[in-house]
N, C-alpha and C positions, 0 to 999 in steps of 0.2 A: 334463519338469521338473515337478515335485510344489513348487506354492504352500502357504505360510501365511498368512493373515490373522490377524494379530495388533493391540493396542494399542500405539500406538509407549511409549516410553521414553528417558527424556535422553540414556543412550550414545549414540541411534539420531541422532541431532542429526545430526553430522555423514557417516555414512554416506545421511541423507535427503537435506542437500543436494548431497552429491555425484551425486547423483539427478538433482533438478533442475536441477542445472550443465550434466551429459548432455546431459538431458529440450530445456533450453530452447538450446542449443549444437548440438543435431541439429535443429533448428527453424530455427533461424535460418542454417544453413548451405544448407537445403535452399530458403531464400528468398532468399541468395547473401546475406547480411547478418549476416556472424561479427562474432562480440561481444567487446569487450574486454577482456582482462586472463584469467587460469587462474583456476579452483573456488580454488585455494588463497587466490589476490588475491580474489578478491572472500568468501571466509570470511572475512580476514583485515580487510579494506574495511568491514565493518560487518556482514556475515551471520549470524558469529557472536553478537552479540549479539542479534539480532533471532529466530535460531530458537533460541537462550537461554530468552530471552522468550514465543515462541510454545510450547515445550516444556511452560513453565508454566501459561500461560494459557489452553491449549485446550479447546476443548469438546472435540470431536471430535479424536483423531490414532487413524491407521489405519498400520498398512506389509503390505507383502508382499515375505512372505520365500521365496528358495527357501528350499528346508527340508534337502537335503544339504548345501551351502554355511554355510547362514546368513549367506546375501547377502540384505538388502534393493536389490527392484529396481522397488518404486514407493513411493507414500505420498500420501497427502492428509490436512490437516487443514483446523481451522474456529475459528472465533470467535463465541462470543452475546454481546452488549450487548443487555441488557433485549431487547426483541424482533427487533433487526438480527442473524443467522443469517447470516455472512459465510466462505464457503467460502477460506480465504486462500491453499491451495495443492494442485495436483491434479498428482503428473507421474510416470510410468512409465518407466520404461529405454528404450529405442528399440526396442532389439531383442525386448522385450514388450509390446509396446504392439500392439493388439486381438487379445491373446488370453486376454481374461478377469478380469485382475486391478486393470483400470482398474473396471470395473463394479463389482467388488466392493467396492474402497475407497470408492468414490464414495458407494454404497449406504448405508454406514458411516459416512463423514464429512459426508455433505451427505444426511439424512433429510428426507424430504418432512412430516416433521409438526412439524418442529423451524423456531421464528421466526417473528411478523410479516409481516417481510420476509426474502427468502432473498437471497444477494446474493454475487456473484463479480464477482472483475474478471481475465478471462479474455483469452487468446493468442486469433488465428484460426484456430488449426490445426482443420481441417473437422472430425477424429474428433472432437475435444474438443466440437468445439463442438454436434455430434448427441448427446453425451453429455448435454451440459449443458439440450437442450430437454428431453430425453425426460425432465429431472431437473425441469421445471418454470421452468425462468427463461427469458427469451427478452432479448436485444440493445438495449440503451437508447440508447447512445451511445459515439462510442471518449474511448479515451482514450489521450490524446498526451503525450509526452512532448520537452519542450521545455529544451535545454540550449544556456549558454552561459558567457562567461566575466564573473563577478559582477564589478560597475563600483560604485566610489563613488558617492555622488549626497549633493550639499552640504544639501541640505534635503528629508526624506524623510518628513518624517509631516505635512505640510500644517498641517491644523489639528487631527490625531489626538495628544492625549496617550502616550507609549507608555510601557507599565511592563513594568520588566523581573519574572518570577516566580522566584520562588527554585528552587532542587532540588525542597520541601518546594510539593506542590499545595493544601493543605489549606486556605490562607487565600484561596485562588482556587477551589477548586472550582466554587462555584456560577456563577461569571462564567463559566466554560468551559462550562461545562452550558447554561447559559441560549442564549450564541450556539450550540451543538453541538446543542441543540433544536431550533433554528429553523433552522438548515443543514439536516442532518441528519436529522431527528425522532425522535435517537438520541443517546444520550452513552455513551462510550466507560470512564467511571468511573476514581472515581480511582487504582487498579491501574495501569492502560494510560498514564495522563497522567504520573504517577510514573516510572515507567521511561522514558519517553518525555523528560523532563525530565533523569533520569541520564544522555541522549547528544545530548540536544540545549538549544538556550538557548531561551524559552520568551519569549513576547511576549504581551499583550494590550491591547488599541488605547480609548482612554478619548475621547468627546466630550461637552464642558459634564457631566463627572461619569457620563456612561454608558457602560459598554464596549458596544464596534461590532464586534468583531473581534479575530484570536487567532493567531500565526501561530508554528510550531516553528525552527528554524535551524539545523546545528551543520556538523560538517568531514565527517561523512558521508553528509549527507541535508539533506532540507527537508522541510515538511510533516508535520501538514496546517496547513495555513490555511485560515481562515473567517471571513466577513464577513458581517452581515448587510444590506448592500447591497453591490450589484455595483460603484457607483462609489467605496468604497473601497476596494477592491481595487489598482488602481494602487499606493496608499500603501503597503500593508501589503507587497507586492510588492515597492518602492523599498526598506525598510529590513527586506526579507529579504536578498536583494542586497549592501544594506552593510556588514549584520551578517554574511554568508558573505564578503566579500570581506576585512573587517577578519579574519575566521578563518584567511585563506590557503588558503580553497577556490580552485583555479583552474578545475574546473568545475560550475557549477553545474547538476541536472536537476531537473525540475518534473514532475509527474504530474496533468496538466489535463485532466479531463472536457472536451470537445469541445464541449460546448454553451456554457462559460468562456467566451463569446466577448470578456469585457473582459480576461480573463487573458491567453489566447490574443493577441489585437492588443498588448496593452501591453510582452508576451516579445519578439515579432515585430520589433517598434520598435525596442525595446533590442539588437539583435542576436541573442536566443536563435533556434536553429534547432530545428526539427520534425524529430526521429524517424524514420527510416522506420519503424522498428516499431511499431503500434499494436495496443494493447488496447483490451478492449470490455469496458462495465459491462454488467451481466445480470444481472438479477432478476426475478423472480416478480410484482413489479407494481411501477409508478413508486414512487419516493420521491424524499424531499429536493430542496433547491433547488439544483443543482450548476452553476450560473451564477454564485455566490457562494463555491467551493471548490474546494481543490487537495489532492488526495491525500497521505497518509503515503508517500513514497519510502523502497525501490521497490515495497513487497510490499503492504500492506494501506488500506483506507479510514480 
C-alpha cells in the first residue's frame, strides 16, 4: 500500500474523524472498556462542531492517504496559542498503525521547534506513547475523567458574584486572559473563546469587584474552568452543575488533571464517578497551575 502525506482540508473533517472513532474504539476494546454511542452519535453529539473549528484553527493538520483509494487512514493536528504548542490529535487506522505513517504525521504536526511549551493530552496506548517521548514531552499527570448526573444546588456561588458573558467576548476578554495567565500561562485568544461561547454559556466569577474565575457549560460539554485558587473551585463547580442541569444534560463529564485534588473530592462527594479511562498530560516541561483547572471536554486544554 503506497501512502500520501498531505495537508488536511475541511472535506477531510469528517473522513478524519472517522479515524479516530476507529483509532480510539479499537483501544478501548482491546482494554475490554467499549465506549458509548456510533462515530455517527458522537459527530452528531458535538464533534462536528468542534473538528469544524479545529479545521480552521490549526497550526498543524497533516493526513495520510492511501493514494489508490484516496482513503485517509491517519491524521494528526495541533494548536499554537502565543507559545502553548498543543498537539490536540494523533490517530491511525488500526490496521496501520506501526507502519510508518504515524511517524510521519507526527513529524509534521508536532515539530520539535515549534512552542514554548509543547503539550498533548494523550491515551496509554504504549506505541503512542514511545512516539510521544521520542517527540520530546514526557508524563505529567493523568487525567480523569469524572461523570455524573448534574443536581440543583439552592445556593451555588457562595460569596462569588457570577456574570453571565454574552456570545460576543470582546467586553470580557481581558477578564479571561488575566485568569487564563495565571492558570495557564497561556490564553487561548479571542478566536477560541468566541466559538467556544457559540456552544457553550460562558461564566465569569466576580469577588468585592475582581474576577476569580471562568467556567464554560452548555448541552454538550463543559469546560474549561479556571480559578485562581483551588478553594473556589467547589463554587464555580456547584453552578456548573446547575447551569447543566437547568440545560437538560442528564450526564454530565468533567476532564480533571489529577493533581485537581479539590476538583476531584468535591465530583466524588456529589456523586460523579471516575472513568476507567484515563489520559495523561505530557509536555516538554511543567506548566501552569492545574490544581486550579478542568479541561475543555473532550478534546483539547
Amino acid at each position: 500500500m503506497s501512502i500520501n502525506i498531505r495537508r488536511g482540508t475541511p472535506p477531510d473533517g469528517l473522513p478524519c474523524h472517522s479515524v479516530m472513532w476507529r483509532a480510539v474504539n479499537d483501544l478501548a476494546h482491546r482494554r475490554n472498556l467499549p465506549l458509548d454511542g456510533t462515530a455517527e452519535e458522537w459527530w452528531a453529539g458535538g464533534s462536528q462542531a468542534e473538528f469544524t473549528y479545529l479545521a480552521r484553527a490549526a497550526a498543524e493538520w497533516w493526513v495520510a492517504e492511501e493514494t489508490s483509494a484516496g482513503q485517509i487512514v491517519g491524521y494528526a493536528r495541533s494548536l499554537l496559542r502565543g507559545g502553548l504548542f498543543e498537539l490536540t490529535e494523533f490517530f491511525v487506522e488500526p490496521s496501520e498503525q506501526s507502519k510508518g505513517a504515524g511517524r510521519a504525521l507526527l513529524e509534521r504536526a508536532f515539530p520539535a521547534d515549534r512552542g514554548e511549551v509543547r503539550s498533548i493530552i494523550a491515551t496509554t496506548d504504549v506505541r503512542a506513547q514511545a512516539r510521544y517521548y521520542a517527540a520530546g514531552v514526557a508524563a505529567r499527570f493523568p487525567m480523569f475523567t469524572l461523570t455524573g448526573a448534574p443536581r440543583q444546588s439552592a445556593d451555588v456561588s457562595g460569596t462569588l458574584e457570577v456574570l453571565a458573558v454574552k456570545p460576543t467576548v470582546a467586553d470580557h476578554q481581558a477578564d479571561f486572559e488575566a485568569v487564563e495567565r495565571r492558570v495557564l500561562g497561556f490564553v487561548r485568544g479571542a478566536a477560541e473563546l468566541g466559538w467556544i461561547l457559540e456552544h457553550r454559556e460562558g461564566y465569569l466569577y466576580r469577588r468585592d469587584g475582581q474576577v476569580v474565575g471562568y467556567a464554560f457549560v452548555g448541552r454538550e460539554g463543559a469546560g474549561p474552568i479556571g480559578a485562581l485558587t483551588a478553594d473556589d473551585l467547589p463554587a464555580l463547580l456547584l453552578h456548573v452543575e446547575t447551569r447543566a442541569h437547568a440545560l437538560g444534560v442528564e450526564r454530565l463529564s468533567l476532564q480533571v488533571p489529577g493533581i485537581n485534588a479539590t476538583a476531584v473530592r468535591h465530583l466524588t462527594q456529589r456523586g460523579f464517578q471516575l472513568d476507567a479511562w484515563i489520559n495523561l498530560l505530557m509536555s516538554n516541561r511543567p506548566f501552569g497551575e492545574f490544581d486550579r483547572f478542568v479541561a475543555f471536554s473532550p478534546l483539547f486544554l
